[in-house]
C-alpha positions as a Markdown table, in Angstrom:
| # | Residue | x | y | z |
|---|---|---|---|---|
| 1 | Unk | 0.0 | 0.0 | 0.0 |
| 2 | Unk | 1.4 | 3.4 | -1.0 |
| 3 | Unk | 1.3 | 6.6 | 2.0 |
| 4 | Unk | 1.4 | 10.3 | 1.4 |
| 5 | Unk | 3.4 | 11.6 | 4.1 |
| 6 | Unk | 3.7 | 15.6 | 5.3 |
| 7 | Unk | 6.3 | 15.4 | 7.4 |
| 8 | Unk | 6.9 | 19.2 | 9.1 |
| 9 | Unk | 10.2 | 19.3 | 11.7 |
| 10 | Unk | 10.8 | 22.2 | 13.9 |
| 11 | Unk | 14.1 | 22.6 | 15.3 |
| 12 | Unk | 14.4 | 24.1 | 18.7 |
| 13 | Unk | 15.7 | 28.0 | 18.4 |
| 14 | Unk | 19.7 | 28.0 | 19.5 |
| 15 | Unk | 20.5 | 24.0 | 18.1 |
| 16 | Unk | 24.3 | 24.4 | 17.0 |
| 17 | Unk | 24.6 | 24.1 | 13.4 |
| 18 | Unk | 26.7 | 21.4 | 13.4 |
| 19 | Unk | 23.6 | 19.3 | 15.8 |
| 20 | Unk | 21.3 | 20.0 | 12.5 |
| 21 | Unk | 23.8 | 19.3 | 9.6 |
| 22 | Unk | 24.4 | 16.1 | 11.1 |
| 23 | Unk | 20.8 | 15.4 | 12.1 |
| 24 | Unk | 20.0 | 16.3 | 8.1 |
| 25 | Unk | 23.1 | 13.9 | 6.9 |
| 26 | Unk | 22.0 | 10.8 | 9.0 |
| 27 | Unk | 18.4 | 11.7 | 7.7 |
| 28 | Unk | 19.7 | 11.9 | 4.4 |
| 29 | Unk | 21.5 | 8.5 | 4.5 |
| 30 | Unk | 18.2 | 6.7 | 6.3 |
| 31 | Unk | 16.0 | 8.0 | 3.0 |
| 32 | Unk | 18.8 | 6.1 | 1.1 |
| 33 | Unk | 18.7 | 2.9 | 2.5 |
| 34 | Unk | 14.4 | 3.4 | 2.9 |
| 35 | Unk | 14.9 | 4.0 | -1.0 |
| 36 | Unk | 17.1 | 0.9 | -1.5 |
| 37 | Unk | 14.4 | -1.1 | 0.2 |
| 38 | Unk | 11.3 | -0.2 | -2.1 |
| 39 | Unk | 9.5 | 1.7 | 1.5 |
| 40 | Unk | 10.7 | 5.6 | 0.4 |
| 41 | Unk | 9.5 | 6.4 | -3.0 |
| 42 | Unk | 10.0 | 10.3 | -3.6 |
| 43 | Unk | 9.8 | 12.8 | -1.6 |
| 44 | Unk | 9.4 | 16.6 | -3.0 |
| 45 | Unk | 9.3 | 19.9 | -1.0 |
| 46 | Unk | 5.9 | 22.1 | -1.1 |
| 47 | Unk | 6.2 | 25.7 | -1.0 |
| 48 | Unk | 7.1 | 26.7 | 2.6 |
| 49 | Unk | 7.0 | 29.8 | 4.7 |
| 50 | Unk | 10.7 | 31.2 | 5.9 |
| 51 | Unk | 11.8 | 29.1 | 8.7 |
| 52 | Unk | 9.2 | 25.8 | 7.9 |
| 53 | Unk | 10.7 | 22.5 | 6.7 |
| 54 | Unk | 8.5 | 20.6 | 5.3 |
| 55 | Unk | 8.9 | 17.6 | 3.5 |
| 56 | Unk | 6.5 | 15.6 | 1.3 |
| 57 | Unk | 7.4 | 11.7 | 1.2 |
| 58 | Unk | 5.6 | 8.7 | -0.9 |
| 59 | Unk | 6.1 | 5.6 | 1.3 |
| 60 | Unk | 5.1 | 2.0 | 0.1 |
| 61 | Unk | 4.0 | -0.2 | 3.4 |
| 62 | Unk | 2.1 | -3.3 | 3.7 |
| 63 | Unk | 0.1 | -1.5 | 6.7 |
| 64 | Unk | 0.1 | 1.2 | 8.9 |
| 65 | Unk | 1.8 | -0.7 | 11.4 |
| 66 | Unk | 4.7 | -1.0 | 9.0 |
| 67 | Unk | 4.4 | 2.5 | 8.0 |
| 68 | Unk | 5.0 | 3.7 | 11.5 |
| 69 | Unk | 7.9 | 1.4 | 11.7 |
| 70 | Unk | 9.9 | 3.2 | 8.8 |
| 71 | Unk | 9.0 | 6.6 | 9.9 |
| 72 | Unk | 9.8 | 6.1 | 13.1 |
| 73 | Unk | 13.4 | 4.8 | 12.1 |
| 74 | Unk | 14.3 | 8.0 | 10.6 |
| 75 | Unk | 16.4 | 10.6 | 12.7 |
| 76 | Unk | 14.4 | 13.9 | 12.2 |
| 77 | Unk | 11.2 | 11.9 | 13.8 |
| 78 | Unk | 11.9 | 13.2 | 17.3 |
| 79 | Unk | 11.5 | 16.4 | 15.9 |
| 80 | Unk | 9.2 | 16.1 | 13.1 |
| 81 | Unk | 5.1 | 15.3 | 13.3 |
| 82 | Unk | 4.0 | 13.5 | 10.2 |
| 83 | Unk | 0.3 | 13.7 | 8.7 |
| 84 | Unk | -0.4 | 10.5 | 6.9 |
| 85 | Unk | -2.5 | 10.0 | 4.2 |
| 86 | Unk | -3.6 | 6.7 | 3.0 |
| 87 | Unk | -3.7 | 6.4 | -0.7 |
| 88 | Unk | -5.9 | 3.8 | -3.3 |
| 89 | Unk | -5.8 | 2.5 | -6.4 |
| 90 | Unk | -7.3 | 4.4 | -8.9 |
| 91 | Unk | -8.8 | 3.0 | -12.2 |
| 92 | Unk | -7.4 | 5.8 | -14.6 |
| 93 | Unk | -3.7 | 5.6 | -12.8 |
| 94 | Unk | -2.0 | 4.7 | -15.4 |
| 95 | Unk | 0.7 | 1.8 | -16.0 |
| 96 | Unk | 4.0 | 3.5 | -17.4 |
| 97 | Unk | 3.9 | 7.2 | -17.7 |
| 98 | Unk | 6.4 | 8.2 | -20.7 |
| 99 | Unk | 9.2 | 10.3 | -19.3 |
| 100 | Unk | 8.4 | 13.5 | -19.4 |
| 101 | Unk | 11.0 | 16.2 | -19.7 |
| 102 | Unk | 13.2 | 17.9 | -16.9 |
| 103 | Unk | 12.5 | 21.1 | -18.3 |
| 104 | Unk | 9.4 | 20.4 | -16.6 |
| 105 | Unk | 8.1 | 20.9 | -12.8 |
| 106 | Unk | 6.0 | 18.7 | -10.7 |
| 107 | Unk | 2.1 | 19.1 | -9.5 |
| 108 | Unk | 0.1 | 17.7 | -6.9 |
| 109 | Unk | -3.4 | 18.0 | -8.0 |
| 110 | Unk | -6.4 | 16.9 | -5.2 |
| 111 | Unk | -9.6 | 16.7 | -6.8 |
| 112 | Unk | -13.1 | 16.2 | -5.2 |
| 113 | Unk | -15.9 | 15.3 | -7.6 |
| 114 | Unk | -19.2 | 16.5 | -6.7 |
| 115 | Unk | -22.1 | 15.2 | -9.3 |
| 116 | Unk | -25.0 | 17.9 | -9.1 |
| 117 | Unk | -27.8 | 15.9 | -7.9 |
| 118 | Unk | -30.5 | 14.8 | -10.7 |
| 119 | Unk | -27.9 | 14.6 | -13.3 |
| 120 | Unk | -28.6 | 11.6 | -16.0 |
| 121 | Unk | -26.8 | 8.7 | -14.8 |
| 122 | Unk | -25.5 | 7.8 | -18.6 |
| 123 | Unk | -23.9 | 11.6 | -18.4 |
| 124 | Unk | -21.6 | 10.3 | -15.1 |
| 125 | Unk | -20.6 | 7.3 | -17.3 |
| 126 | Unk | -20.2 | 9.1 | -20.5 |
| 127 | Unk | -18.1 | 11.7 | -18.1 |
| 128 | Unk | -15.8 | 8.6 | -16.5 |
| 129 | Unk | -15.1 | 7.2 | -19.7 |
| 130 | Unk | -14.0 | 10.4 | -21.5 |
| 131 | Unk | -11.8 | 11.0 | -18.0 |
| 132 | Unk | -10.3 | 7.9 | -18.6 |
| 133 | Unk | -9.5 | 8.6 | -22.0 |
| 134 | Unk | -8.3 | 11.7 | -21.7 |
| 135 | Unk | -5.9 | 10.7 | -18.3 |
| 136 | Unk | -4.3 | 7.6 | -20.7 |
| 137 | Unk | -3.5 | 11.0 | -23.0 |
| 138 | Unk | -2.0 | 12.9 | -20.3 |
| 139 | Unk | -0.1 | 10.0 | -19.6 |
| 140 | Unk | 1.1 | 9.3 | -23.0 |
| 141 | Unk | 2.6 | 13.2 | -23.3 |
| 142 | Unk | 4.1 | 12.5 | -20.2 |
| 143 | Unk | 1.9 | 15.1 | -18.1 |
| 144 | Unk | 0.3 | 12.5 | -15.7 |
| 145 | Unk | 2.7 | 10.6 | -13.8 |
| 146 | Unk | 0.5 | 9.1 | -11.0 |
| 147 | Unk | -2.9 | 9.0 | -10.3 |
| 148 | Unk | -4.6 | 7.7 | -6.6 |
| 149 | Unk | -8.2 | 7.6 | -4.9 |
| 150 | Unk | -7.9 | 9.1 | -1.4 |
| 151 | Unk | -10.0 | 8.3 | 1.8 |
| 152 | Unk | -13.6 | 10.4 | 1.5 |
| 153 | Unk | -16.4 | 10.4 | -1.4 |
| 154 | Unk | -15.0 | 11.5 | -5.1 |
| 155 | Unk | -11.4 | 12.3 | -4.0 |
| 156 | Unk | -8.4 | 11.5 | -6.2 |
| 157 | Unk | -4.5 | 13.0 | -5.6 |
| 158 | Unk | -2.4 | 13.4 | -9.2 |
| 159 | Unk | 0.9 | 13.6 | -9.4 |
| 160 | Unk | 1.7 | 15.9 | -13.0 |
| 161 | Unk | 4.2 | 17.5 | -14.8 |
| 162 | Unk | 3.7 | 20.9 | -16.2 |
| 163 | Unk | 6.0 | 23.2 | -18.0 |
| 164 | Unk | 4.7 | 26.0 | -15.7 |
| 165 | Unk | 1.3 | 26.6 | -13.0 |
| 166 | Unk | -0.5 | 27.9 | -16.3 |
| 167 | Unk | 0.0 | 25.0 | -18.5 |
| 168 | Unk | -1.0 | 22.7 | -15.2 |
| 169 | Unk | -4.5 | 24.7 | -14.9 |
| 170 | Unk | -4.9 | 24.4 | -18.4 |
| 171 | Unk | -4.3 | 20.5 | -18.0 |
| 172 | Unk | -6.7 | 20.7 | -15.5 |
| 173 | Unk | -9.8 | 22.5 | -17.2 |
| 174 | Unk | -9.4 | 19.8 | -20.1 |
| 175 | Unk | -10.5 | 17.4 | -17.9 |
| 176 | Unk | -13.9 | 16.3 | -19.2 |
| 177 | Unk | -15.2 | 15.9 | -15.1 |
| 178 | Unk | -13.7 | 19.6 | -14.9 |
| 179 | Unk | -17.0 | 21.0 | -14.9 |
| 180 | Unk | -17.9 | 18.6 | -11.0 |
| 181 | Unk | -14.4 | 18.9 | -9.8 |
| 182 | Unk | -13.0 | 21.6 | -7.0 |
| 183 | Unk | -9.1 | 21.0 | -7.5 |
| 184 | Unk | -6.3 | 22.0 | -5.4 |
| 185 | Unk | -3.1 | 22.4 | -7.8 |
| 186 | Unk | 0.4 | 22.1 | -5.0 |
| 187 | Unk | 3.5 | 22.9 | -7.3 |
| 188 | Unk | 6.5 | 20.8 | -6.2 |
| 189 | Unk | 10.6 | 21.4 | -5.5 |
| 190 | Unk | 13.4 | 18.6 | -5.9 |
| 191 | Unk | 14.6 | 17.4 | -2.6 |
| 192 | Unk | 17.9 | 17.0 | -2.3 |
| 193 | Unk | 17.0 | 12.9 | -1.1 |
| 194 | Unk | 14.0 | 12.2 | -3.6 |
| 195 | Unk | 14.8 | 8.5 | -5.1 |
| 196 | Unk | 13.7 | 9.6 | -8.2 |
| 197 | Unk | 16.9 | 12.0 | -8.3 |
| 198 | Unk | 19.2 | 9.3 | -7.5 |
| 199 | Unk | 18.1 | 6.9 | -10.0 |
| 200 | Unk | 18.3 | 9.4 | -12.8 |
């Protein structure tokens, strides 16, 4: 089972710098070896405010249990507090996303589909199946990477890549279930331990 993880540390005002560079080094080499073992797949930083860390991380567990295992093995835990999110397979996620270019930046999309009540049940399925057409698309130019159902009714998380925030709106409003959707768009920064880095 794959876990969306906000992880936020705070570091007590006056640590010596040398406490937090090698706090950040054995964290660092931790994410390596979580890496090597299939459990960390990416992580990404969201925008922050001066002073936050913040860390976004996609974990692969066989539980929660597990999951709390592997977080709790990493050194910034005993300062860090860590919002999971359980993610589900969704039917338009697709296989192999072609490589998309590194000219390109990284999206988190959350949608929530809400279906105006009284609307023709053949429109939903028309609706769905032009989704899933248009998501394989998106997939074959390289702009939808991942695609999973969160907890709650009609919720989906997208991972994207966009040349820029306008071309990632764009992407959005083509979306044939546009019209029902209220979408959160999160741009993304490299991390300096995302997996993905390491294996390019």
């Amino acid at each position: 089972m794959e876990y969306l993880v906000t992880m936020t540390t705070r570091i007590p005002d006056g640590t010596p710098a040398e406490a937090v560079d090698d706090v950040r080094a054995r964290e660092a080499a931790r994410s390596r070896d979580l890496a090597a073992r299939g459990r960390l797949l990416r992580l990404w930083r969201p925008p922050l405010q001066p002073g936050q860390w913040r860390t976004l991380g996609l974990f692969s567990a066989a539980d929660g249990d597990q999951l709390e295992e592997i977080l709790a093995s990493m050194p910034l835990r005993v300062r860090r507090t860590d919002e999971v999110t359980p993610l589900a397979p969704h039917p338009n996620d697709p296989p192999a996303a072609r490589e998309a270019s590194e000219e390109t930046a990284e999206f988190l999309t959350t949608f929530t589909i809400t279906v105006p009540q009284g609307t023709p049940r053949s429109a939903v399925d028309d609706a769905q199946a032009r989704e899933a057409d248009r998501a394989q698309e998106l997939a074959r130019q390289g702009h939808l990477r991942r695609l999973w159902t969160l907890p709650g009714q009609g919720r989906a998380l997208g991972l994207w890549r966009a040349q820029d925030a306008a071309q990632m709106q764009a992407i959005v409003e083509s979306l044939p279930q546009n019209v029902w959707m209220t979408t959160d768009i999160r741009p993304l920064t490299a991390h300096p331990s995302d997996p993905a880095a390491t294996r390019s």
